[in-house]
Structure formats: structure tokens, C-alpha cells
C-alpha positions as CSV (number, residue, x, y, z in Angstrom):
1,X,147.6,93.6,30.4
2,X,148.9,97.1,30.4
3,X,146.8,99.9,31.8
4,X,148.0,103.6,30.3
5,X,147.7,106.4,33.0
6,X,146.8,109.7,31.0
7,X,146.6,113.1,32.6
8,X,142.9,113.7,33.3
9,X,140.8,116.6,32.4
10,X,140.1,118.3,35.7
11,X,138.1,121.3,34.0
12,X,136.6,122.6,31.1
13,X,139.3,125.0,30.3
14,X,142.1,122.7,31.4
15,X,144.5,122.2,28.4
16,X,147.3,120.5,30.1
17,X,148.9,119.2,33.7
18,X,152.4,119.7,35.2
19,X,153.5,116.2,37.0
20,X,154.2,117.5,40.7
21,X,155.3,114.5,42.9
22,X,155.2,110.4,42.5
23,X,154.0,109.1,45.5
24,X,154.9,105.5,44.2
25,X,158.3,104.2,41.9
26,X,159.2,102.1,39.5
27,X,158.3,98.6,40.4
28,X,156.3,99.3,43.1
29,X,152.5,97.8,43.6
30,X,149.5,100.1,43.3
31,X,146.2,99.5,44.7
32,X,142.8,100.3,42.9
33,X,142.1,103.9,44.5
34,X,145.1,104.7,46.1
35,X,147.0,108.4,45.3
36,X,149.6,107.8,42.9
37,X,150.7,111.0,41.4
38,X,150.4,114.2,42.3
39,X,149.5,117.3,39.7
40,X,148.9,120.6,39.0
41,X,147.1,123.1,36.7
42,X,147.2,126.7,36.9
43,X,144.1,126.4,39.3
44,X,145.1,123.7,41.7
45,X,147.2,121.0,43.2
46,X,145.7,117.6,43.4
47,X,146.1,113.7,43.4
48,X,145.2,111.2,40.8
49,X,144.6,108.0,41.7
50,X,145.3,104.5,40.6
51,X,142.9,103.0,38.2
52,X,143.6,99.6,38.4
53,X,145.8,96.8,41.0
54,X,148.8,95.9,39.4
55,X,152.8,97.4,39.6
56,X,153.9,100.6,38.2
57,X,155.9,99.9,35.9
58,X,157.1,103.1,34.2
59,X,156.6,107.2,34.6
60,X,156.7,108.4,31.1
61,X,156.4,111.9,32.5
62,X,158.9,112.6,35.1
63,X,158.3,115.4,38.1
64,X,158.4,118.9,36.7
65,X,157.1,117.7,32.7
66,X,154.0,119.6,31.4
67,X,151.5,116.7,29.9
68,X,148.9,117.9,27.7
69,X,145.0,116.3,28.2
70,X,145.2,112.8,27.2
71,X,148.9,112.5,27.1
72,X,150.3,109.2,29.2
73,X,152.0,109.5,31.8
74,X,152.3,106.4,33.3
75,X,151.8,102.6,32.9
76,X,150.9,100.0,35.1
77,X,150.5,95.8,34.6
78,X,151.8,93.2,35.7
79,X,154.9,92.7,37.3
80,X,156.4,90.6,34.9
81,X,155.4,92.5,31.8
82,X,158.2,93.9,29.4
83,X,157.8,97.4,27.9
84,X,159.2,98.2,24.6
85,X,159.3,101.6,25.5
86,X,162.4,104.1,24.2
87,X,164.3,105.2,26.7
88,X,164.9,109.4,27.1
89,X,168.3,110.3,26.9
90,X,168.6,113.0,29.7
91,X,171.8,114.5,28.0
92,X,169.2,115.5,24.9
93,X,166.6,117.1,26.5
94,X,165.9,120.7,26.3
95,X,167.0,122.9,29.3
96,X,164.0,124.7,30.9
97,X,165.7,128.0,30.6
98,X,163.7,131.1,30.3
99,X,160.9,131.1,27.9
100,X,161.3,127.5,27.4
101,X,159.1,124.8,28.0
102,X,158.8,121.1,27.1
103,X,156.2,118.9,27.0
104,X,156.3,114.8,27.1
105,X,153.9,112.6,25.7
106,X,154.2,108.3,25.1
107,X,151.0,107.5,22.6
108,X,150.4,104.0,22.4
109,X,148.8,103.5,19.2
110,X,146.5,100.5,18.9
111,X,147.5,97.5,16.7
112,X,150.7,98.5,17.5
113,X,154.0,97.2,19.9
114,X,156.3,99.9,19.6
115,X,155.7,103.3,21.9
116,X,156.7,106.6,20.2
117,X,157.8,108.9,21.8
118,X,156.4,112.7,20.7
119,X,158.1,115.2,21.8
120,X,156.6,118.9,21.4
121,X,159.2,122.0,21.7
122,X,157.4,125.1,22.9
123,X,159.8,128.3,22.6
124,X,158.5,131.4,23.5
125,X,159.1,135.0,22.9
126,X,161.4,136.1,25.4
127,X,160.2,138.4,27.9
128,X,160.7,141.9,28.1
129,X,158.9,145.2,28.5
130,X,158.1,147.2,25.2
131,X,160.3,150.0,25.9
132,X,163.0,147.2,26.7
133,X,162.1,145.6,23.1
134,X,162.6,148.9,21.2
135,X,165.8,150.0,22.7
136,X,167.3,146.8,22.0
137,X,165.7,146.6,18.4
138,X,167.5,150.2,17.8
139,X,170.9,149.5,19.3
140,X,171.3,146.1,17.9
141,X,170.6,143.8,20.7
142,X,170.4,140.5,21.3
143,X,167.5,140.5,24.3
144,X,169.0,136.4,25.1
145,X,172.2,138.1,26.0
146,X,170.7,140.7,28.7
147,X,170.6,139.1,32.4
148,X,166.9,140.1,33.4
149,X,165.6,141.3,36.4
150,X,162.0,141.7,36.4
151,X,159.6,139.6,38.1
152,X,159.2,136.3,36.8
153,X,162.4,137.2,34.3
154,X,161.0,139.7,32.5
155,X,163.9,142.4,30.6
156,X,163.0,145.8,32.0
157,X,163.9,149.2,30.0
158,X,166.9,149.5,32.4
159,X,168.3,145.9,32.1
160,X,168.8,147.1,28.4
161,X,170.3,150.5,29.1
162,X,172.8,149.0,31.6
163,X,174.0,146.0,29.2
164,X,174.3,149.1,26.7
165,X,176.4,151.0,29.0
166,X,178.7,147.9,29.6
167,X,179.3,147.6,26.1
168,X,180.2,151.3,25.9
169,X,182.9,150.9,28.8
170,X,184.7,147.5,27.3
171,X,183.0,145.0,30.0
172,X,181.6,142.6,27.2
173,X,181.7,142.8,23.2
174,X,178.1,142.4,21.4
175,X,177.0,139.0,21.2
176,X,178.7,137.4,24.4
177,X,177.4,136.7,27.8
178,X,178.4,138.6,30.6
179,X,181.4,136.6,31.9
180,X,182.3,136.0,35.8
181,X,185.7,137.5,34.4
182,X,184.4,140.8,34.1
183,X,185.8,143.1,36.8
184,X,182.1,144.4,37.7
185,X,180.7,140.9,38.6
186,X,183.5,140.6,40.7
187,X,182.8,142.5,43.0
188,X,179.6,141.9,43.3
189,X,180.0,138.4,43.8
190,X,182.6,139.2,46.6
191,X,179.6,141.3,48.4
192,X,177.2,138.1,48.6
193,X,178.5,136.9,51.8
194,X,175.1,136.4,54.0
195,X,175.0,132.6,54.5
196,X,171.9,131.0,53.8
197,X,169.8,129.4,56.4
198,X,167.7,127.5,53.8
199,X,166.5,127.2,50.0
200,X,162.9,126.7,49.4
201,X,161.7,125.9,45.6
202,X,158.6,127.2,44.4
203,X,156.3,124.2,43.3
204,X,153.1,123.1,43.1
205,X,150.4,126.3,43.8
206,X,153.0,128.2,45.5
207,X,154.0,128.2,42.0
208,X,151.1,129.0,40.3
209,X,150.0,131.7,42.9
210,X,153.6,133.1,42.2
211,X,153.4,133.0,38.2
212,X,150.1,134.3,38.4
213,X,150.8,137.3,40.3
214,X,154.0,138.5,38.7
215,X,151.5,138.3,35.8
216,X,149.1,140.9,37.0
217,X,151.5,143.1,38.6
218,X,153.3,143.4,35.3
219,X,150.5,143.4,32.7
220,X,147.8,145.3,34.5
221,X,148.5,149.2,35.5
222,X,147.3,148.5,39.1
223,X,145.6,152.0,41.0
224,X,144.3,151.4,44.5
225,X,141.5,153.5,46.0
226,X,140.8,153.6,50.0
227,X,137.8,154.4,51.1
228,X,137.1,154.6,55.4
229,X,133.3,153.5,56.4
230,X,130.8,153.4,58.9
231,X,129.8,150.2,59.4
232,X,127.3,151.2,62.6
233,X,124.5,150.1,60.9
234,X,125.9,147.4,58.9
235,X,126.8,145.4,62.5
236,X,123.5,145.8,64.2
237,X,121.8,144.3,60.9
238,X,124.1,141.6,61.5
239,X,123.0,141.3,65.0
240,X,119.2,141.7,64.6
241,X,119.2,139.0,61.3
242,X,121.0,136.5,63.5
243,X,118.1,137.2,66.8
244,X,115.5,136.9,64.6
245,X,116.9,133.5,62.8
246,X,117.9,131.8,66.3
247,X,121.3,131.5,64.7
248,X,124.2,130.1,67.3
249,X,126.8,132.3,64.9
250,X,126.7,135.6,63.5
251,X,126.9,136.0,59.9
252,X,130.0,136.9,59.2
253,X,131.3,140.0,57.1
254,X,132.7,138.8,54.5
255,X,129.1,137.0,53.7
256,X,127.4,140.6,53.6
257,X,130.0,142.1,51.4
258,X,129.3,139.2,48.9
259,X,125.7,140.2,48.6
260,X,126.7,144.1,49.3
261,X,129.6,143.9,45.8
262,X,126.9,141.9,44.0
263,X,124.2,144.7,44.2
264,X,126.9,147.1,43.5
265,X,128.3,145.1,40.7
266,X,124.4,145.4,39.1
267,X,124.8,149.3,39.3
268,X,128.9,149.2,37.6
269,X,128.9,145.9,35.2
270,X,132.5,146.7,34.3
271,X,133.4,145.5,37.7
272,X,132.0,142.0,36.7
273,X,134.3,141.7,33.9
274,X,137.8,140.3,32.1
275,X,139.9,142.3,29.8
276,X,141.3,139.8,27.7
277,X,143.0,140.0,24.1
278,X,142.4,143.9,24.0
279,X,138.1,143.4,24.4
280,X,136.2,143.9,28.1
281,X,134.1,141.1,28.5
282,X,131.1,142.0,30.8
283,X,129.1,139.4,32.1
284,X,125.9,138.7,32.8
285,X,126.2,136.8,36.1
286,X,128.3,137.9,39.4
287,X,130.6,134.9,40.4
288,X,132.5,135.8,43.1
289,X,135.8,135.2,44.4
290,X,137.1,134.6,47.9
291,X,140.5,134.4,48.5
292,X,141.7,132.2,51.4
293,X,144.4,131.6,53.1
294,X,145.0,127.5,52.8
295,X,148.2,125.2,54.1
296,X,149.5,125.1,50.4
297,X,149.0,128.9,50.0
298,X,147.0,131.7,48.8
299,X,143.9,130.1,47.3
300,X,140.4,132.2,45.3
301,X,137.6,129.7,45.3
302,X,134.6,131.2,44.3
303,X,130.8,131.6,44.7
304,X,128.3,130.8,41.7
305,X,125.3,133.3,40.9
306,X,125.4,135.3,43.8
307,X,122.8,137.8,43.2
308,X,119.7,135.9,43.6
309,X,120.9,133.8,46.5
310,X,119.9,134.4,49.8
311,X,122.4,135.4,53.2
312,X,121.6,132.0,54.6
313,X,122.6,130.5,50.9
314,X,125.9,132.5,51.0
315,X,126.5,132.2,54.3
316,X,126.1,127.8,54.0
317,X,128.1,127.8,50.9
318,X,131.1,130.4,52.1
319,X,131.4,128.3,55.0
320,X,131.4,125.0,52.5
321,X,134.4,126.5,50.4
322,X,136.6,127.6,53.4
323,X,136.4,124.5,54.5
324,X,137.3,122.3,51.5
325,X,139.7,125.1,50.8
326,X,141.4,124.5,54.1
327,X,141.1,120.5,53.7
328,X,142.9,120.9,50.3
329,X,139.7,119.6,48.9
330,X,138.7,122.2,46.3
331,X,137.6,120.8,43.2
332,X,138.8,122.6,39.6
333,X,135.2,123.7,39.4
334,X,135.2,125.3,42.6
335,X,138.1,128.1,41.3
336,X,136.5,128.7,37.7
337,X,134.7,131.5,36.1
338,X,135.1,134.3,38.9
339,X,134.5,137.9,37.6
340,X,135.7,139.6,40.7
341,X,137.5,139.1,44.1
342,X,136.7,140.3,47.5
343,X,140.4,139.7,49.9
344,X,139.9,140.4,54.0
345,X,142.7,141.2,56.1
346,X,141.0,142.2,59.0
347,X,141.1,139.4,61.3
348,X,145.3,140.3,61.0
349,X,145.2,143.3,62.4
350,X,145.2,145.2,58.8
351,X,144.0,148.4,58.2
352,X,144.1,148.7,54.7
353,X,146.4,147.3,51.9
354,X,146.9,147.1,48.0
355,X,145.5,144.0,46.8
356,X,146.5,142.6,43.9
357,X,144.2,141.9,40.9
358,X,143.3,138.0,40.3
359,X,143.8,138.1,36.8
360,X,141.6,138.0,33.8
361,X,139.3,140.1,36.3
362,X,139.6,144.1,36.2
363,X,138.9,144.5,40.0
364,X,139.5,143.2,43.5
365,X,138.0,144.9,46.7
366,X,140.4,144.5,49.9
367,X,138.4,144.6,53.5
368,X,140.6,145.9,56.6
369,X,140.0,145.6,60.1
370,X,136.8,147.3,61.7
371,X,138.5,149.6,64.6
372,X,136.2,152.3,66.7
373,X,137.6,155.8,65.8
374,X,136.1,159.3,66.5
375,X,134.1,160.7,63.6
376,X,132.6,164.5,63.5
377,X,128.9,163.7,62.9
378,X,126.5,166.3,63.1
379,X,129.1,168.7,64.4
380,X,129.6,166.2,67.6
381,X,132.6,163.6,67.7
382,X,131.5,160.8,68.2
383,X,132.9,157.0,68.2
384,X,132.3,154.4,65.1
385,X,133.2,152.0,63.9
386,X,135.2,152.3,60.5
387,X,136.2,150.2,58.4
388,X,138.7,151.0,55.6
389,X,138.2,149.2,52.0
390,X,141.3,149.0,49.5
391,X,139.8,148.8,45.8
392,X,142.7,147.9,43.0
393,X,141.4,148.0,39.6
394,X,143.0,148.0,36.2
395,X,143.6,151.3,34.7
396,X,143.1,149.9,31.6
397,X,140.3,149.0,31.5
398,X,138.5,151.6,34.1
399,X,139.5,155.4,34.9
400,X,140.0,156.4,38.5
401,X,136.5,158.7,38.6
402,X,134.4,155.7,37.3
403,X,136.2,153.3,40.2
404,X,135.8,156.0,43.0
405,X,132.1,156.0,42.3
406,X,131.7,152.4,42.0
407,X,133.2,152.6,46.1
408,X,131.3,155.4,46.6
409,X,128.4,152.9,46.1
410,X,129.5,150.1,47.9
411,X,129.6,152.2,51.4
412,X,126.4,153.8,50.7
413,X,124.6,150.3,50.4
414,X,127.2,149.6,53.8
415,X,126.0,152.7,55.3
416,X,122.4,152.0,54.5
417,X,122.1,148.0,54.4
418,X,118.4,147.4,55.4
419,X,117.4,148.4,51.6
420,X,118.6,145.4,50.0
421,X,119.5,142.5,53.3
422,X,116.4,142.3,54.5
């Protein structure tokens, strides 16, 4: 009896799964509850394990193929079982060039023997910038023909307005690829000398993290903000909450400047928001983001409702999520439905930085390293200690006076924490 592997549903907006890494072959035997594939969404990596004991006997999705929910991917039986199953001719499958994707499906229909084999062409627009779009519109060109060299290859403005002037000088004709012939790529090609020590792909959520990011940077009109503050009182809070609750470790600051953002966030709701298809959704609850550093990368899981909980709640669930983020053990749930990102650099040595926005969300607030400096306070100089926070947010969505007051009021409830901690 055959058993059909089908890519799972690992969240509620999860549409479909990219196949990662086999951890078994062809022919091999599979436990009940062992890892048998690995996969990703644009959230996380994870393993999915084996069902049912028997021999897997065939990958209908190979490494790199984007399943959709429900779509097989697998089966297993027994090992002397026979599969009517078409065979993919590798020579006819679409090349995963640039704005190309394929997606593989096997639906075993019931009441049926033969397995058909679906197979869904997704061709997107190609990517370029709008000023990129309407110069080649106006000169006639065809955007497939221009090499691109934007992140994540995206056409810029002056990709087009090179090609053109490579037309204009005889290099290529209109409606031709730029040939190794040509006397320009020549010598760049000759230049390219540096050996290299070592190519590492981009898979799994290094790939994600990548693809999300070039995302952001290019869609969202990113303005930073720095802000230096006085965290004096801020740090003997810490230190009187932790005396009075017997605690063997501090509270750390990353757990105050959850509850300090979600007070703030009450004051400026278009903080806790997404700009998505041209509307600003606010929202009514303040979910918020972490991001941590974790072996496979860069990773945001985030914190549920924070307003109403308590320090102690935060402090017990922050420490929960670092560590399952750490582990590799996040759970889909555990990265959905942030409205805005708090990034903390300090324990590198980093002063201040440009975060960059985690994407549908319009903000993300970078914390530096707390360093004693000399302040004039009460026309003395005296010694604090500052701390520098880095505020990106998207211009399109917020102006620069409405962001500078929203930091404004984050260091005021820094500067004055006893209102709203204790």
C-alpha cells in the first residue's frame, strides 16, 4: 500500500513549500518519525517527517521545486511495489531563469492507476525599476535583452541607458544578447583575474533572508533617524526591579524596550502597521519582532500581545524564543503577524546602524551599544550613559517629522521609565 507524502501546511498564510534537501533516496527504508525531507517557506527552514515505515520509493519533487499545499512530493510503500508514475524528461523542463518559476505537483486521483503529472508555469513580469520600464518602453526595448544589475536582478534606469548607449556605438543590434564577442566584454572579462577561494549558494533561509531584504531595500524609500539617550535611569530600574524580585539575572534591555515600543506604539499606531497594496493597515494589537542571530541566519521571531503583559511575561517568553530560535526550533507560528521590529547590536560593539525594514511593516527600531560619555547637564559635564537608537521607517508611508516625534517619545518614556514599568 502506497502512502503519498504532501507538503504540509505549516501556517495559516502558507501557500506553498520549496523542497530544500532529501535526507533519504530512492530505495532507501524510512522509519515512522524519522526526518525525511527538508523544506522551506518564506518564514522558515524545517524537517518533515516520515508518516509511515516502509521504502521511499520515489521524490516527485526534486531539491530546489516549489510545491504548492497539498501537492505530493513523495511516495513511500513497500519495497516491492511498482509505480506507474511518468517519468520527467529533464531536457523539457523550464530553466529557472529570472522571473521564472516552476512548480511540480503528482495528484493521484482515487479510482485511478495512472499518476498525472500537472505541471503549472509561473512567468512573471520581469523586473525593473519604473524609470527603467519607461525608457525602454520609449526607445523600443526589449527589457529580456538588458543584463541587470540590481539586487535580486532587478533592471535599474542605468542598465537601460548603458544597453542604449551600446546600441548607439555598434556593440550589439536591437534584439540580440550582448555577445562575449563584443570588444567591451572583453576586456572586462580579461580584468576578472582574483581566484576564488570558495562558492557558497544561497539556500534555505539564507535565501529567504536574502530575497526578503533585497525586497525592502528596493520597494520601501528607507530614512534612518539616530537619536543618543540617557539611559541613567532606565539601568537603575533595571537594578532595583531585579532586588526587589530576588532575581539571579537582570532583566535584560532588549525586554524593557519591548514594553518601552509598545507604550510608544499606543501614542503613534502607524508604527504598528503594514503598507500593503497601496492601503496602511493599522492594527489593533502590538506583536513584536525580535530579530536574532541563529546558526542558519538572521531570524525575526516574534512576541504576541505585548502591551498587557507583564516584564516577568516578556522577560520568560523572550528568553523562550531565543532559545528555540537558536535550537532551530521556531515554529511557523512563532515568525507570524509582527507589526514592528526592535534589532540590537550592542552586545557587538555597535554604536549605531541603519536597520533595514522587515517587510510588510513600516518601521524597525535599531538599539546600539550603551557607552559612558560626557553630557553638559545643568551646565556641569557630567558622565552617562548613552545609548544611541537607529529608527528606519518607510517614507512612504510616514514623513520624517511624524517619525522624529514618535523617537522623541520613546526616550522620554527611556528617560523617565518609572511611569509605566513599575
Amino acid at each position: 500500500m502506497t502512502i503519498e507524502l504532501i507538503m504540509p501546511k505549516l501556517g495559516s498564510i502558507m501557500q506553498e513549500g520549496t523542497i530544500e534537501k532529501w535526507l533519504k533516496n530512492e530505495g532507501d527504508k524510512v522509519l515512522q518519525g524519522e526526518p525525511l525531507v527538508e523544506i522551506s517557506t518564506d518564514k522558515i527552514v524545517t524537517e518533515i517527517i516520515t508518516p509511515a515505515s516502509g521504502v521511499l520509493l520515489k521524490k516527485v519533487a526534486e531539491e530546489g521545486n516549489v510545491v504548492p499545499i497539498k501537492g505530493i512530493i513523495g511516495i513511500i510503500g513497500d519495497a516491492d511495489e511498482k509505480l506507474d508514475i511518468p517519468i520527467i524528461d529533464k531536457k523539457k523542463k523550464i530553466k529557472l531563469d529570472s522571473g521564472i518559476s516552476l512548480k511540480e505537483s503528482f495528484l493521484i486521483e482515487n479510482n485511478k492507476e495512472e499518476v498525472n503529472l500537472r505541471k503549472e508555469e509561473e512567468i512573471s513580469k520581469i523586473k525593473a525599476s519604473p524609470a527603467a520600464k519607461k525608457i525602454a518602453q520609449k526607445e523600443g526595448i526589449n527589457l529580456a535583452d538588458v543584463p541587470a544589475t540590481g539586487p535580486m536582478g532587478r533592471c535599474t534606469r542605468q542598465d537601460v541607458v548603458s544597453w542604449i548607449e551600446k546600441l548607439e556605438k555598434g556593440l550589439i543590434s536591437k534584439g540580440e544578447k550582448f555577445k562575449e564577442s563584443s570588444t567591451e566584454y572583453k576586456e572586462s572579462k580579461k580584468s576578472v583575474n582574483t581566484k576564488i577561494k570558495r562558492a557558497v549558494k544561497l539556500s534555505g533561509i539564507k535565501l529567504v533572508i536574502a530575497q526578503k531584504m533585497a525586497k525592502s531595500i528596493s520597494e520601501k524609500p528607507h530614512v534612518t533617524l539616530f537619536r543618543e539617550v540617557n539611559v541613567k535611569s532606565l539601568l537603575e530600574l533595571r537594578e532595583k526591579i531585579t532586588k526587589k524580585k530576588n532575581e539571579k539575572s537582570s532583566i535584560s534591555i532588549n525586554v524593557l524596550m519591548l514594553k518601552i515600543c509598545a507604550a510608544s506604539l499606543e501614542n503613534y499606531p502607524i508604527f504598528n502597521a503594514h503598507i500593503k497594496n497601496g492601503e496602511i493597515l493599522e492594527f489593533v494589537d502590538v506583536n513584536l519582532g525580535i530579530a536574532v542571530a541563529s546558526k542558519e541566519g538572521l531570524i525575526v521571531p516574534v512576541i504576541k500581545k505585548v502591551t498587557p503583559k507583564t516584564l516577568k511575561q516578556l522577560d520568560n517568553e523572550f528568553k523562550n524564543l531565543v532559545a528555540k530560535a537558536k535550537e532551530n526550533n521556531l515554529k511557523e507560528e512563532d515568525l507570524q503577524n509582527g507589526t514592528f521590529t526592535l534589532t540590537n547590536l550592542g552586545n557587538y560593539k555597535i554604536e549605531a546602524f541603519t536597520p533595514i525594514i522587515n517587510p510588510p511593516e513600516i518601521a524597525i527600531l535599531g538599539i546600539g551599544k550603551i557607552l559612558d560619555k560626557p553630557i553638559v547637564e545643568n551646565n556641569e559635564i557630567k558622565i552617562a550613559p548613552m545609548m544611541t537608537l537607529s529608527l528606519s521607517f518607510d517614507h512612504r508611508a510616514v514623513d520624517g517629522v511624524t517619525a522624529a516625534e514618535f523617537l522623541d517619545n520613546i526616550c522620554k518614556f527611556i528617560s523617565k521609565p518609572k511611569k509605566f514599568l513599575v
